[in-house]
Backbone as CSV, one residue per row, in Angstrom:
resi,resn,N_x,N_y,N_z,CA_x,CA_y,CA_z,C_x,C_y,C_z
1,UNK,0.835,-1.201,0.000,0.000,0.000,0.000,0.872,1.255,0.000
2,UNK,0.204,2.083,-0.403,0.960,3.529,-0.491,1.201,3.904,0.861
3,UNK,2.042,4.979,1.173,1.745,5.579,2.410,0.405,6.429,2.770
4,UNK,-0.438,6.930,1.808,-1.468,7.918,1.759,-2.290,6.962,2.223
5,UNK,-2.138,5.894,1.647,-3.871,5.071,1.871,-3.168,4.190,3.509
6,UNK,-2.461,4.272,3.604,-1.976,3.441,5.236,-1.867,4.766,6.031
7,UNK,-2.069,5.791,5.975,-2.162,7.222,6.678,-3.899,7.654,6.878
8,UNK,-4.672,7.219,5.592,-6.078,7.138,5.496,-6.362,6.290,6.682
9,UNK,-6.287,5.374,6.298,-6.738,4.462,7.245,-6.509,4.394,8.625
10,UNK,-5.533,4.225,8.916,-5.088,4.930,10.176,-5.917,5.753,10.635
11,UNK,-6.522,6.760,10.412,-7.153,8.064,10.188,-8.470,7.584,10.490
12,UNK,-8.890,7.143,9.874,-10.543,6.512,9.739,-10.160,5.562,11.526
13,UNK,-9.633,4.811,11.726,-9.659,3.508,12.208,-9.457,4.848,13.885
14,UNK,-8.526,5.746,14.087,-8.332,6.720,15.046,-9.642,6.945,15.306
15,UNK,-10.436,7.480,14.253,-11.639,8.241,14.894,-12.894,7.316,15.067
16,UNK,-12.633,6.237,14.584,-13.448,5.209,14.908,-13.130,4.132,15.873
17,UNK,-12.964,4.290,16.890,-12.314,3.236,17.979,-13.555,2.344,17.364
18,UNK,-12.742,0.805,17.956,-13.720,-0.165,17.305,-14.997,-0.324,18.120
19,UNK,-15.465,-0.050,19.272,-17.019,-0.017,20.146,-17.796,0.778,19.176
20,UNK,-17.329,2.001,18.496,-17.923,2.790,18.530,-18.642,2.054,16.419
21,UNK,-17.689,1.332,16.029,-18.326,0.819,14.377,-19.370,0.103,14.652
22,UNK,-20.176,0.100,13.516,-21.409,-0.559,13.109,-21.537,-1.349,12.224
23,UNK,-22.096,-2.569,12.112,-21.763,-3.386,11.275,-22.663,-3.275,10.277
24,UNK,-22.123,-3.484,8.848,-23.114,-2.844,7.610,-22.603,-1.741,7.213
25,UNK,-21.657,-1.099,8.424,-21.062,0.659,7.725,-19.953,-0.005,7.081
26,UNK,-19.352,0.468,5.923,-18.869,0.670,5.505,-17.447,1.632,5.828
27,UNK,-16.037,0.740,5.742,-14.891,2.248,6.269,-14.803,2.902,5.173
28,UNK,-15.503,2.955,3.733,-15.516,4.749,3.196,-16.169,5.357,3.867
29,UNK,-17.590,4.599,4.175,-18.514,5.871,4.939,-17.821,6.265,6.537
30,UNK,-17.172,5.518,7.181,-16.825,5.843,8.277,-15.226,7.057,8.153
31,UNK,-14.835,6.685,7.070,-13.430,7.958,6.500,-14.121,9.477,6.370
32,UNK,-15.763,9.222,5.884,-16.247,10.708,5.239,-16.882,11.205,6.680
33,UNK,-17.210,10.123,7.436,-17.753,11.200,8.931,-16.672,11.362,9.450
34,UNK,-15.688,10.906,9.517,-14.720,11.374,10.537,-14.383,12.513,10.328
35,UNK,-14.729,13.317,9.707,-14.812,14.513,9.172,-15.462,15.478,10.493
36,UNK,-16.850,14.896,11.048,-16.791,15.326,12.082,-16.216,15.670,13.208
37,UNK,-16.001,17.031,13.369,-14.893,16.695,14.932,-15.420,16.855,16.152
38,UNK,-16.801,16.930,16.160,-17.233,16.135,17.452,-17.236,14.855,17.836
39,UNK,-16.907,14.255,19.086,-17.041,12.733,18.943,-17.959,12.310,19.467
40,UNK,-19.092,12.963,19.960,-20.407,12.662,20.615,-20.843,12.723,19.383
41,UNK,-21.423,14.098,18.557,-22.018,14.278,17.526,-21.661,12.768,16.588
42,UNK,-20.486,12.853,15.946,-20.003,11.713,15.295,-20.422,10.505,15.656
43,UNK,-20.468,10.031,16.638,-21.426,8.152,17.271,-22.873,8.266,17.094
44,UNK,-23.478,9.475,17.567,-24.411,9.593,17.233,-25.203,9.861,15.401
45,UNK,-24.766,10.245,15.140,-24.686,10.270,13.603,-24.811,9.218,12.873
46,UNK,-23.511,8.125,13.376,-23.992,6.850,12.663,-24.444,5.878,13.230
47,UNK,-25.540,6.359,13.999,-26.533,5.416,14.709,-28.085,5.799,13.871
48,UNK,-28.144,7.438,13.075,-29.297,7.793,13.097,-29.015,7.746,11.179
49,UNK,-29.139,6.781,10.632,-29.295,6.582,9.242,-29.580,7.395,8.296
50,UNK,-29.162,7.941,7.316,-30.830,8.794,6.572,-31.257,8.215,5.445
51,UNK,-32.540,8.507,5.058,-33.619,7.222,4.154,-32.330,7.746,2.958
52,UNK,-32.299,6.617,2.557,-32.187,6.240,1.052,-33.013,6.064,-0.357
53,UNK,-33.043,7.511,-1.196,-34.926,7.203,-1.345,-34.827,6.143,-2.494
54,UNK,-33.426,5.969,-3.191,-33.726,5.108,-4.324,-33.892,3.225,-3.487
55,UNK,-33.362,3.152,-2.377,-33.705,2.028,-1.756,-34.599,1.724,-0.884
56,UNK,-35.066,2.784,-0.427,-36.252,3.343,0.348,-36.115,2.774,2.028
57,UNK,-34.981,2.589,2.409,-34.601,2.049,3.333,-33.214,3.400,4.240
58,UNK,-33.476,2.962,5.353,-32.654,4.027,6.083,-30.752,3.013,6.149
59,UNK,-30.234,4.079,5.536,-28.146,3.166,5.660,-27.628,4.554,5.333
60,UNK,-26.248,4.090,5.721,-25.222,5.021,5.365,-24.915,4.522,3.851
61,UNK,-24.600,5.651,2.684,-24.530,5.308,1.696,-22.960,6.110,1.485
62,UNK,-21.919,6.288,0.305,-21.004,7.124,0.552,-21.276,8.439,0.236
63,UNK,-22.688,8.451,-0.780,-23.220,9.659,-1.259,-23.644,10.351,-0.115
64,UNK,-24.493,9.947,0.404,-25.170,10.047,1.828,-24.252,10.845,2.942
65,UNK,-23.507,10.129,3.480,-22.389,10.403,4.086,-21.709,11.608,3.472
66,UNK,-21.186,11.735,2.497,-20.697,12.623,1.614,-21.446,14.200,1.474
67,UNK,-22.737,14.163,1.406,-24.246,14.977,1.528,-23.860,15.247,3.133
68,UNK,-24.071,14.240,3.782,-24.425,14.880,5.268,-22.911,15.707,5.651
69,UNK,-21.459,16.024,5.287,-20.739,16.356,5.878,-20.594,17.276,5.077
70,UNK,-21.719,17.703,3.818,-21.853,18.874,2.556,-20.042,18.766,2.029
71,UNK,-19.897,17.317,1.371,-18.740,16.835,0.388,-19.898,16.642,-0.885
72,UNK,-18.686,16.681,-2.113,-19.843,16.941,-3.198,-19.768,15.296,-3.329
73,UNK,-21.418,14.906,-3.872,-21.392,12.966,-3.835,-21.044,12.545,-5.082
74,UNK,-20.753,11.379,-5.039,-20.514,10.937,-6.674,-21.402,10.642,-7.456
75,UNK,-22.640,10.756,-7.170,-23.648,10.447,-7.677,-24.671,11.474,-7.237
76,UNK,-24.881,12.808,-8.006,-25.208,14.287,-7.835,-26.942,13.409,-7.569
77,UNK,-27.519,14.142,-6.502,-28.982,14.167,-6.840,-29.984,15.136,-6.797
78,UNK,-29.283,16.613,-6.322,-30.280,17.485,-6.721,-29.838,18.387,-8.221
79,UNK,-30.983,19.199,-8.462,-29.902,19.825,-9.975,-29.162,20.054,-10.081
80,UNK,-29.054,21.073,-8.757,-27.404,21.691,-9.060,-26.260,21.200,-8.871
81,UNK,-26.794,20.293,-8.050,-24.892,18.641,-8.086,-25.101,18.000,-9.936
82,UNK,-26.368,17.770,-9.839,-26.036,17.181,-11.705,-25.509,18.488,-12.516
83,UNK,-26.131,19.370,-12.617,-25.745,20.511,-13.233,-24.051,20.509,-12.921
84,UNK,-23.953,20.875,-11.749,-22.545,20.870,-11.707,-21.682,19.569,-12.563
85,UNK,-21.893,18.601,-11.884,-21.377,17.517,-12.442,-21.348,17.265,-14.066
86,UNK,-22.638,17.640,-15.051,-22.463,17.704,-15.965,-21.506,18.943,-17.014
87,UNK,-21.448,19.494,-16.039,-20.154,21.134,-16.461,-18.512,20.121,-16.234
88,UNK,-18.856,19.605,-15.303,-17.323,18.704,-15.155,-17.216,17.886,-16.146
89,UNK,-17.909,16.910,-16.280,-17.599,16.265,-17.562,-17.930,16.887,-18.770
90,UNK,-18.263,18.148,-19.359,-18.540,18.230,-20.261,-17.761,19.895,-20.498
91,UNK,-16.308,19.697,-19.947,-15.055,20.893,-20.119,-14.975,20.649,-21.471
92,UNK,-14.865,19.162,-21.724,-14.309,19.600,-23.153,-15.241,20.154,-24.183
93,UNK,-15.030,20.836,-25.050,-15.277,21.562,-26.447,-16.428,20.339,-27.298
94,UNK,-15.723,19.229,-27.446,-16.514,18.360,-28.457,-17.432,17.377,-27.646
95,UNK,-17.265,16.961,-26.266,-17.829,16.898,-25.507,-18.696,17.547,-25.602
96,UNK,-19.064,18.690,-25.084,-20.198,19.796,-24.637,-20.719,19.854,-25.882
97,UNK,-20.541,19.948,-27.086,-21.354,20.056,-27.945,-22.030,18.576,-28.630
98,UNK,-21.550,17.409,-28.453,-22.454,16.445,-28.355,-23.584,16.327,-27.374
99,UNK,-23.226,16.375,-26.063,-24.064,16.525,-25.016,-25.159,17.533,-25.528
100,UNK,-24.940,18.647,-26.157,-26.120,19.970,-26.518,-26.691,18.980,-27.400
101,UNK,-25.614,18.478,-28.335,-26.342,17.838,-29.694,-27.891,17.244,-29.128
102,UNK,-27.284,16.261,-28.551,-28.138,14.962,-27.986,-29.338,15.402,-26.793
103,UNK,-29.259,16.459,-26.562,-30.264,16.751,-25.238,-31.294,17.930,-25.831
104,UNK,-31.015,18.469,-27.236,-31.834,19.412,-28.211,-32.757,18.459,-28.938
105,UNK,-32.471,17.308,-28.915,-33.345,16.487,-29.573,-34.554,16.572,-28.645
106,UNK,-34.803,16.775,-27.670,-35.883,16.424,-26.985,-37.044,17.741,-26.994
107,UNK,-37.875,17.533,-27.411,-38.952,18.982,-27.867,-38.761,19.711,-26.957
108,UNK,-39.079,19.003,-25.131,-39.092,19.915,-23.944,-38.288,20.587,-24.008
109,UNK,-36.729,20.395,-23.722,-35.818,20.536,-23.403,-35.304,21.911,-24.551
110,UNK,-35.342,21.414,-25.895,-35.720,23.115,-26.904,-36.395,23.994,-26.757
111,UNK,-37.255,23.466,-25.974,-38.985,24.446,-25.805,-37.988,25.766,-24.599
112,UNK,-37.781,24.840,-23.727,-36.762,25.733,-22.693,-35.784,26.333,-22.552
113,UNK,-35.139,25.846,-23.946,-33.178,26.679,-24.079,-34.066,28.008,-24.883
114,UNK,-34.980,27.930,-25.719,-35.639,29.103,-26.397,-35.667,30.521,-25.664
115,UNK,-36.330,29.818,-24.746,-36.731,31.086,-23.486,-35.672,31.730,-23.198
116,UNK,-34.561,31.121,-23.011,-33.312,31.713,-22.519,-32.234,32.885,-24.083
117,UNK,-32.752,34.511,-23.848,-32.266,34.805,-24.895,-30.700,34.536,-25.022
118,UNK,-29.699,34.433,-24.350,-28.338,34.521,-24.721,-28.350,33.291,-25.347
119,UNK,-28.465,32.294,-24.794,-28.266,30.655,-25.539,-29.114,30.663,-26.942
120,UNK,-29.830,31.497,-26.864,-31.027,31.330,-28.436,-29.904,32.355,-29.272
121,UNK,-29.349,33.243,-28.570,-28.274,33.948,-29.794,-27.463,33.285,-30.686
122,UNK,-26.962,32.752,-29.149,-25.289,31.903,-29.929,-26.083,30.985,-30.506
123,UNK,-26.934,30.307,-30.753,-27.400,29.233,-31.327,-27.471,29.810,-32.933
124,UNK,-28.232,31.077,-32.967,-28.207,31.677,-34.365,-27.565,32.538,-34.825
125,UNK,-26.375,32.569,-33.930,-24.960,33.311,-34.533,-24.399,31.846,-35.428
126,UNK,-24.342,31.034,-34.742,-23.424,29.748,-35.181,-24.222,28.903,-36.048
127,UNK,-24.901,29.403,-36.408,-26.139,28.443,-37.746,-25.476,29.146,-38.763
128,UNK,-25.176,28.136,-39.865,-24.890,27.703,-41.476,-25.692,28.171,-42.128
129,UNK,-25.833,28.788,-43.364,-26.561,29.079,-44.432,-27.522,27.767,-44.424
130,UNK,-27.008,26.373,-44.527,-27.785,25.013,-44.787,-28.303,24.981,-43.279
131,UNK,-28.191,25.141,-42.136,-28.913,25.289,-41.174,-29.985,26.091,-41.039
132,UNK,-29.760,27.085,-41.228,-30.733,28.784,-41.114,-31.841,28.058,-42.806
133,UNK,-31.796,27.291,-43.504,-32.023,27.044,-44.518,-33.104,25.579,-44.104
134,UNK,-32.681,24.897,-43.606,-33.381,23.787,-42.631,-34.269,24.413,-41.775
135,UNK,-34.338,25.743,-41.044,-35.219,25.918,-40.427,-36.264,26.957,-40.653
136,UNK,-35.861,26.920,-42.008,-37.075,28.087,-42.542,-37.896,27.324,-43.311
137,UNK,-37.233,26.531,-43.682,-38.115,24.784,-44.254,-38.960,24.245,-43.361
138,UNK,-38.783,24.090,-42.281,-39.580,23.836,-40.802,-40.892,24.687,-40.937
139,UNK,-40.027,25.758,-40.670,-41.579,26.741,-40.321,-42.646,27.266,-41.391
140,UNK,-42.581,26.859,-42.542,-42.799,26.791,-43.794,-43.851,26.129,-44.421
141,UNK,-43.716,24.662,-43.617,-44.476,23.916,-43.729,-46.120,24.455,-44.410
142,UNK,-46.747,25.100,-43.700,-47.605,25.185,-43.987,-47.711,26.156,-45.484
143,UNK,-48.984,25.995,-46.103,-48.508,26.442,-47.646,-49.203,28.030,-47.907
144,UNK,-49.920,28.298,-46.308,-50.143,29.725,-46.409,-48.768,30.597,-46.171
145,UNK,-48.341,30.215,-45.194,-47.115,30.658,-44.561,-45.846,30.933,-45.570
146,UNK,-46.138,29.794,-46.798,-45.007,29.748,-47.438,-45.092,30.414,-48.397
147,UNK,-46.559,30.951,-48.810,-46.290,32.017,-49.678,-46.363,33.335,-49.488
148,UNK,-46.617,33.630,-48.629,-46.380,35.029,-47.672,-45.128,35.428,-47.778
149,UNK,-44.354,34.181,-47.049,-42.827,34.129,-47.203,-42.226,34.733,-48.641
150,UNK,-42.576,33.706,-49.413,-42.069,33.881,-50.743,-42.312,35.510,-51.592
151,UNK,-43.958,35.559,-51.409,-44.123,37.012,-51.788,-43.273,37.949,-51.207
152,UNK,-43.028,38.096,-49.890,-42.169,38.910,-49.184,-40.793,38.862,-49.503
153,UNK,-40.354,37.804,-49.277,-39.180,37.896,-49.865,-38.551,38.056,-51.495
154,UNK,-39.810,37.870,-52.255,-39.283,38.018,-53.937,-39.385,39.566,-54.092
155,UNK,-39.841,40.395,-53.187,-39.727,41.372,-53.502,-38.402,42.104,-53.490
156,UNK,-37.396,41.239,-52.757,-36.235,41.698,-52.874,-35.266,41.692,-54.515
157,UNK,-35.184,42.595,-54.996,-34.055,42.251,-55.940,-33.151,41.313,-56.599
158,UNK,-32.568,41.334,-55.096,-31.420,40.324,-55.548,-31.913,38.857,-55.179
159,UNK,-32.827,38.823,-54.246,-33.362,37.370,-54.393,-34.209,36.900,-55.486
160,UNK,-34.928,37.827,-56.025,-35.568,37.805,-57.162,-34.721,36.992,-58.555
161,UNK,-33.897,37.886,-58.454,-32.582,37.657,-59.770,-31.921,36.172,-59.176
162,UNK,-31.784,35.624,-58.172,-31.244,34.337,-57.384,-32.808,33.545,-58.165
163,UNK,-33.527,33.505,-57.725,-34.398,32.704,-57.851,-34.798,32.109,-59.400
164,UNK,-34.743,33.251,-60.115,-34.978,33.276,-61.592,-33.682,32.685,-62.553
165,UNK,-32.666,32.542,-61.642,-31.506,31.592,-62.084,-31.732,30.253,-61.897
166,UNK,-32.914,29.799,-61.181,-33.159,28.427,-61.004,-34.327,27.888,-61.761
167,UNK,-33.943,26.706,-62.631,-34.934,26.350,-63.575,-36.230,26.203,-62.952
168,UNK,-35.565,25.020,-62.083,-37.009,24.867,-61.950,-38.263,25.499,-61.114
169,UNK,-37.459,26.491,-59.917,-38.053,27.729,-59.312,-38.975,28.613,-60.517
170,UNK,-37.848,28.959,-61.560,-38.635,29.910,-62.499,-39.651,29.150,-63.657
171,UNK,-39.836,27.640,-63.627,-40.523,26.669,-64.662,-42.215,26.983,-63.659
172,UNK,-41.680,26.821,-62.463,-43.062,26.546,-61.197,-43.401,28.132,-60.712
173,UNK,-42.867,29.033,-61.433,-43.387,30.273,-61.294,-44.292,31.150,-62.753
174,UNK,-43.471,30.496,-63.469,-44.619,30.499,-64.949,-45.608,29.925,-65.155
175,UNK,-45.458,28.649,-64.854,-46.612,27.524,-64.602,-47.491,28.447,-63.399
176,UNK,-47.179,28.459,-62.265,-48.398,29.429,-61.346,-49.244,30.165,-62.625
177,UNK,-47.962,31.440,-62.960,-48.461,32.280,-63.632,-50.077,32.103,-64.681
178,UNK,-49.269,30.794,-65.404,-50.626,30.477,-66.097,-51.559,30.062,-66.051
179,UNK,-51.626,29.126,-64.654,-52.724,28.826,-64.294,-53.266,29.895,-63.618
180,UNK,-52.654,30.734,-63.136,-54.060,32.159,-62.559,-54.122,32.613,-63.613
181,UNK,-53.656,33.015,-64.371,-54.382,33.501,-65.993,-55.683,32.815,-66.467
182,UNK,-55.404,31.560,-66.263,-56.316,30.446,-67.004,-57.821,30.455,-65.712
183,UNK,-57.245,31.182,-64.395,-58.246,31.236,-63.314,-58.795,32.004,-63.335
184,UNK,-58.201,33.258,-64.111,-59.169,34.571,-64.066,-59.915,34.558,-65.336
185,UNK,-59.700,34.048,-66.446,-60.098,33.946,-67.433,-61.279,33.119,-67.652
186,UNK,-61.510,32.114,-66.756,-62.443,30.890,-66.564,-63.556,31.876,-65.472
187,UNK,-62.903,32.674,-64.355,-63.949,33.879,-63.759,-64.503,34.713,-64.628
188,UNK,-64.459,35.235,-65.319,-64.250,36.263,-66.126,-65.589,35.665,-66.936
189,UNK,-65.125,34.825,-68.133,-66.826,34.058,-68.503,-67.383,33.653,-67.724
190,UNK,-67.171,33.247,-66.555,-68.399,32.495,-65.623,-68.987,33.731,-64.773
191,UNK,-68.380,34.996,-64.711,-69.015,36.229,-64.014,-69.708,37.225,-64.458
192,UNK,-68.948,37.383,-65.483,-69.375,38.375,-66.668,-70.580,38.360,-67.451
193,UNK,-71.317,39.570,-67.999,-72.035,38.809,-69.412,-71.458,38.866,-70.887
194,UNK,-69.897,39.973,-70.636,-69.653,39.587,-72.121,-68.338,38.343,-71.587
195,UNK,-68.397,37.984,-70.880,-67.836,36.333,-70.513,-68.888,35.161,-70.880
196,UNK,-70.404,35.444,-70.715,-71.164,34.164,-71.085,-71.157,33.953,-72.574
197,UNK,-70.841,35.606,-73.480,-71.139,35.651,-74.960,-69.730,35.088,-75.810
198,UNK,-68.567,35.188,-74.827,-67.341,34.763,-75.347,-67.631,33.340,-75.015
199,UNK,-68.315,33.028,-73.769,-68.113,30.969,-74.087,-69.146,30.247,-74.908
200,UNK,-69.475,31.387,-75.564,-70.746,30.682,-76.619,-70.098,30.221,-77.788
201,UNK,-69.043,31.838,-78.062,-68.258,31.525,-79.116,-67.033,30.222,-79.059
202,UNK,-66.494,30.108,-78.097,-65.897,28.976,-77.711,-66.264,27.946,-77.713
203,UNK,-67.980,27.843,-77.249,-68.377,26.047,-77.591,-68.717,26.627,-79.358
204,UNK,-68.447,27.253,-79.816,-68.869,27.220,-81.401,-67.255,26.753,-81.669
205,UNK,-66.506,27.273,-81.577,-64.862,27.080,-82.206,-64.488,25.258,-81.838
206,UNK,-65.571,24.629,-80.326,-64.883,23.575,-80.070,-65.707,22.262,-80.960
207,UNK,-66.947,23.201,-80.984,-67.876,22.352,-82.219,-67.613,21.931,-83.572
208,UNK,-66.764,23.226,-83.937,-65.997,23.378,-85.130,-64.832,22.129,-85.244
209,UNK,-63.902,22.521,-84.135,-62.701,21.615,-83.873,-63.174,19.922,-83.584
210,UNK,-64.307,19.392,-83.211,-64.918,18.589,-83.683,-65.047,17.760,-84.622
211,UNK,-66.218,18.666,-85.388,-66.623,18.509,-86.751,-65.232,18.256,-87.525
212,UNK,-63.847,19.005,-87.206,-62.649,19.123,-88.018,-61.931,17.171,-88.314
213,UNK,-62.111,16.965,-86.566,-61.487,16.185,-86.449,-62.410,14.977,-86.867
214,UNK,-63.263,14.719,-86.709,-63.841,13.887,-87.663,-63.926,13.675,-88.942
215,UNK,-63.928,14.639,-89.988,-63.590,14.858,-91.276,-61.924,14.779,-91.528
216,UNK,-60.894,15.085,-90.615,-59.636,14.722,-91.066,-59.979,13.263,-90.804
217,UNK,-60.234,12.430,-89.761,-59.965,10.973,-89.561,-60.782,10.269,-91.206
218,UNK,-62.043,10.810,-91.459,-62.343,9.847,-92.408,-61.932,10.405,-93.752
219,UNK,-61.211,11.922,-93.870,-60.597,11.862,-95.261,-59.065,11.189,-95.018
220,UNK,-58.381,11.016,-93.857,-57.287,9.829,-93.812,-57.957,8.439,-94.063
221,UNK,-58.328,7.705,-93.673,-59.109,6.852,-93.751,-59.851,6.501,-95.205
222,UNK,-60.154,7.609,-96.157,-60.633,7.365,-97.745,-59.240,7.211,-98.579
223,UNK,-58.209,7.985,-97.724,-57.243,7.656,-98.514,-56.264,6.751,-98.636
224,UNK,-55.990,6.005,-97.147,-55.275,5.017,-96.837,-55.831,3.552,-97.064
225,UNK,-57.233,3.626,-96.688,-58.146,2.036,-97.287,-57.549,1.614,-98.067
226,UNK,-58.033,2.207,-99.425,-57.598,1.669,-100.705,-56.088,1.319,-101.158
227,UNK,-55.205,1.736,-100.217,-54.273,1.215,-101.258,-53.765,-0.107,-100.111
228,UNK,-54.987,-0.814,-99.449,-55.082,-2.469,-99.422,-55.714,-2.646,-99.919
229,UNK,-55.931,-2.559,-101.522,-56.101,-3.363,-102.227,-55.104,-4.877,-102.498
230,UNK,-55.869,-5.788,-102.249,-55.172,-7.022,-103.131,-53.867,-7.886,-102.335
231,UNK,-53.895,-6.624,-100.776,-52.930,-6.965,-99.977,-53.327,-8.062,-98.934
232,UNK,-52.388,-9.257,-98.474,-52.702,-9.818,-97.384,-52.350,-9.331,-95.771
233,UNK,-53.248,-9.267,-95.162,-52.152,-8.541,-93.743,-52.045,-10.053,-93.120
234,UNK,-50.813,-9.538,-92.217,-50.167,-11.027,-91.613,-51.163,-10.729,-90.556
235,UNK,-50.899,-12.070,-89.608,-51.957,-11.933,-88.030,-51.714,-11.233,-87.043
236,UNK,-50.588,-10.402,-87.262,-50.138,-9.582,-86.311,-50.940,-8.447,-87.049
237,UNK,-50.593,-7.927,-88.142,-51.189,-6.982,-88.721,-52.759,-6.220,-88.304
238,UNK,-53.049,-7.745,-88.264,-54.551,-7.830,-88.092,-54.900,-7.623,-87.314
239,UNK,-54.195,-8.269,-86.173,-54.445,-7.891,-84.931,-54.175,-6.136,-84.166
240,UNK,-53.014,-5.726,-84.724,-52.808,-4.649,-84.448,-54.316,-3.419,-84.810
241,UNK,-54.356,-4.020,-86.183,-55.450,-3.559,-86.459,-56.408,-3.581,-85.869
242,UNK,-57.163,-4.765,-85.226,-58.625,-4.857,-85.143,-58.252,-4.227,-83.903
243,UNK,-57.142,-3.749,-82.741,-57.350,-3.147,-81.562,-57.242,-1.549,-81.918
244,UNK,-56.424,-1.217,-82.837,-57.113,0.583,-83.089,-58.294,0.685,-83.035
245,UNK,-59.073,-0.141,-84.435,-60.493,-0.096,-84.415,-61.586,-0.033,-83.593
246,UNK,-61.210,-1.026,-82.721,-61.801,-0.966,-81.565,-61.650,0.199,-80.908
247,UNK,-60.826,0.795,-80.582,-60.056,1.780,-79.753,-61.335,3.380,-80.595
248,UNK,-61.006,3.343,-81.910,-61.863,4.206,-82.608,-63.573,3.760,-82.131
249,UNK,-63.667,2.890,-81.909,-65.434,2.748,-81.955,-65.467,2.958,-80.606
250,UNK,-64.417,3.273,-79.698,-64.835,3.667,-78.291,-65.146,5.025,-78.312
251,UNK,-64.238,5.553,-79.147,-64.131,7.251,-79.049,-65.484,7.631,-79.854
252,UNK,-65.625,6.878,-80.763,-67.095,7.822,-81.590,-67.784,7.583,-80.725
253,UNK,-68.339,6.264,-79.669,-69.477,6.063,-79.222,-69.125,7.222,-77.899
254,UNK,-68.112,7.604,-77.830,-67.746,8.934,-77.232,-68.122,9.816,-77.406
255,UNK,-68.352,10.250,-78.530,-68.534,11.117,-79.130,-70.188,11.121,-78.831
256,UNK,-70.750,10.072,-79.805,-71.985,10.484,-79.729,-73.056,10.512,-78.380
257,UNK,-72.291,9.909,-77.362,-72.870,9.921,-76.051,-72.768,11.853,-75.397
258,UNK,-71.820,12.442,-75.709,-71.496,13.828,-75.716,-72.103,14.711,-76.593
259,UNK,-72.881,14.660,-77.433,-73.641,15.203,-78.136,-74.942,14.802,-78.073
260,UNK,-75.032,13.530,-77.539,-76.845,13.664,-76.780,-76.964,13.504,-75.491
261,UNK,-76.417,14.043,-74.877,-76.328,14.090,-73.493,-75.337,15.116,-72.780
262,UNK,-74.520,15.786,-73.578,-73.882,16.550,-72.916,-73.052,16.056,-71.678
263,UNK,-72.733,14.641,-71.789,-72.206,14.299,-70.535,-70.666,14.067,-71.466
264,UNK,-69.357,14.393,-70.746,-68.423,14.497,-71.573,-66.956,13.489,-70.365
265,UNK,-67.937,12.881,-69.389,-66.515,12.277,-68.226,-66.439,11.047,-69.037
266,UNK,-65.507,10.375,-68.842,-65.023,9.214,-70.133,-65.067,8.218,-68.654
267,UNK,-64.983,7.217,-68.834,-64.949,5.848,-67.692,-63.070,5.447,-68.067
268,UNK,-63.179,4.628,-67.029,-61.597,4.250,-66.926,-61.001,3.815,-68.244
269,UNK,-61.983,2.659,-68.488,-61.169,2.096,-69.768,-61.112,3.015,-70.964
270,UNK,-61.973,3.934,-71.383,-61.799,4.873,-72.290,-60.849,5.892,-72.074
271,UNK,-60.500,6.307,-71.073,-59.388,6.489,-70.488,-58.111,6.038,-70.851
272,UNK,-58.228,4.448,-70.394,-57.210,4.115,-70.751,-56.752,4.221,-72.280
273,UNK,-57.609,4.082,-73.041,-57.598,3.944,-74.410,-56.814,4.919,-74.930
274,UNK,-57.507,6.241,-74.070,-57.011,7.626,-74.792,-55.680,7.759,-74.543
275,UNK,-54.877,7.174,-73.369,-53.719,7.312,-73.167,-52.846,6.377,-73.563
276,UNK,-53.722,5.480,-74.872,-52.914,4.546,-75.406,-52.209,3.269,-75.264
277,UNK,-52.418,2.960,-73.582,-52.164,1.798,-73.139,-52.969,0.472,-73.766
C-alpha cells in the first residue's frame, strides 16, 4: 500500500475506535464522517441513518455520508450537483457540444433553451446558411405561410434575380403564372355577361374543332383504305389492327354519347384507351 492510503486508514480507524463501528457501515462511509470533529455528535450520527430514497430504506450510503458532511457525492442528486457535475464532464469543447447535440433532440428541453435569450443567440450566430435554410423549411411547412414568405421575400431584388436563375423555381413560377391567368379567365366568362357571350363563341370554335377532327380521320381513312387493295395482312397486322379499331369505336361512341347528353366524363377504360395503353 501507499503511504497515503496506510495514513487514510489509520485516520478513519483513530476516529473510529472499534465499540464505537457498526456493522453494515462501511470504512468509506466511516473515512467521510470522521470529518466530524465532534465525537459525541459523530457516534451519534452513525446510529441515526438517513432514508435512502432510491432504496427506500434508512443506511449510510457514501453519497449520503458525503451529503451529510456537505462533500460533493458521486452520484449528484439534486440539480445543481447534476448541473454541476455535468459542467465537469462536459469541459471539453466536443464533448459539450455532443451533449447539446443529444439533449436538443428532446422537444421539452428546446422548448426551454428558447426562453433563454443569450443561448437562443449563440445558437443563431453559429447556424450555417444550410442550417438557417433547414429551419425556414420547418416553419414553412404550412402552404399559407409559405407564400407570404415567398411574396415577401421576392420582392427583394437580388433574391428575385437568385431565384430566376433556377430552372425549376422559375418553370413553377410560370406555370403558377398560367394557371391564374387560365383562373381569371375561366372567372371572367363564368361572371361576366360579355364572358357568357365569349363561351358561346368557344363552344362554337370547339364544335368546329370537332366537326374538323372527324372529317380529317375519315378523309385519312378514304385515302389510306384503298391502297389495301389485293394486300394480305399477316396476323399480327390484323391484330394490331382490329385493336385501333376498336379503340376508334370507343371514341365515336364517345362522341356520340357527348352530343346527346352533354355528358363528356369518359370511364376508366376509355381512359385508358385515350392514353394509349
Amino acid at each position: 500500500m501507499s503511504l497515503s492510503t496506510v495514513r487514510s486508514y489509520r485516520y478513519a480507524s483513530h476516529r473510529w475506535p472499534e465499540e464505537q463501528r457498526r456493522h453494515g457501515v462501511s470504512h468509506k462511509v466511516r473515512y467521510i464522517l470522521a470529518a466530524i470533529p465532534d465525537d459525541t455528535e459523530r457516534f451519534e450520527t452513525i446510529d441515526a441513518p438517513p432514508l435512502d430514497a432510491r432504496a427506500r430504506v434508512r443506511r449510510w450510503t457514501t453519497d449520503l455520508a458525503k451529503k451529510h458532511v456537505g462533500q460533493r457525492p458521486d452520484r449528484p442528486e439534486t440539480m445543481p450537483q447534476k448541473v454541476a457535475a455535468i459542467h465537469r464532464l462536459a469541459a471539453d469543447d466536443e464533448v459539450a457540444a455532443q451533449v447539446a447535440s443529444d439533449v436538443l433532440r428532446r422537444p421539452a428541453v428546446a422548448a426551454k433553451v428558447v426562453t433563454d435569450d443569450t443561448a437562443r443567440h449563440m445558437v443563431n450566430k453559429a447556424q450555417t446558411t444550410q442550417h438557417k435554410t433547414e429551419i425556414v423549411h420547418a416553419l414553412i411547412e404550412d402552404d399559407t405561410v409559405a407564400a407570404q414568405v415567398a411574396s415577401d421575400v421576392l420582392r427583394r431584388p437580388e433574391v428575385a434575380s437568385r431565384v430566376v436563375a433556377d430552372d425549376t423555381a422559375r418553370h413553377a413560377v410560370n406555370r403558377a403564372q398560367t394557371d391564374r391567368s387560365q383562373q381569371q379567365a375561366d372567372a371572367f366568362r363564368r361572371e361576366t355577361p360579355a364572358g357568357r357571350a365569349v363561351r358561346k363563341i368557344e363552344r362554337t370554335e370547339e364544335f368546329l374543332d370537332l366537326v374538323g377532327a372527324c372529317h380529317r380521320f375519315v378523309s385519312a381513312c378514304g385515302k389510306t383504305v384503298p391502297q389495301l387493295r389485293d394486300r394480305h395482312l399477316s396476323g399480327d397486322e390484323r391484330a394490331v389492327l382490329a385493336q385501333n379499331v376498336a379503340r376508334c369505336r370507343a371514341v365515336l361512341d364517345w362522341i356520340e354519347t357527348a352530343a346527346e347528353t352533354g355528358e363528356v366524363d369518359m370511364d376508366e377504360e376509355l381512359a385508358r384507351i385515350l392514353r394509349g395503353e
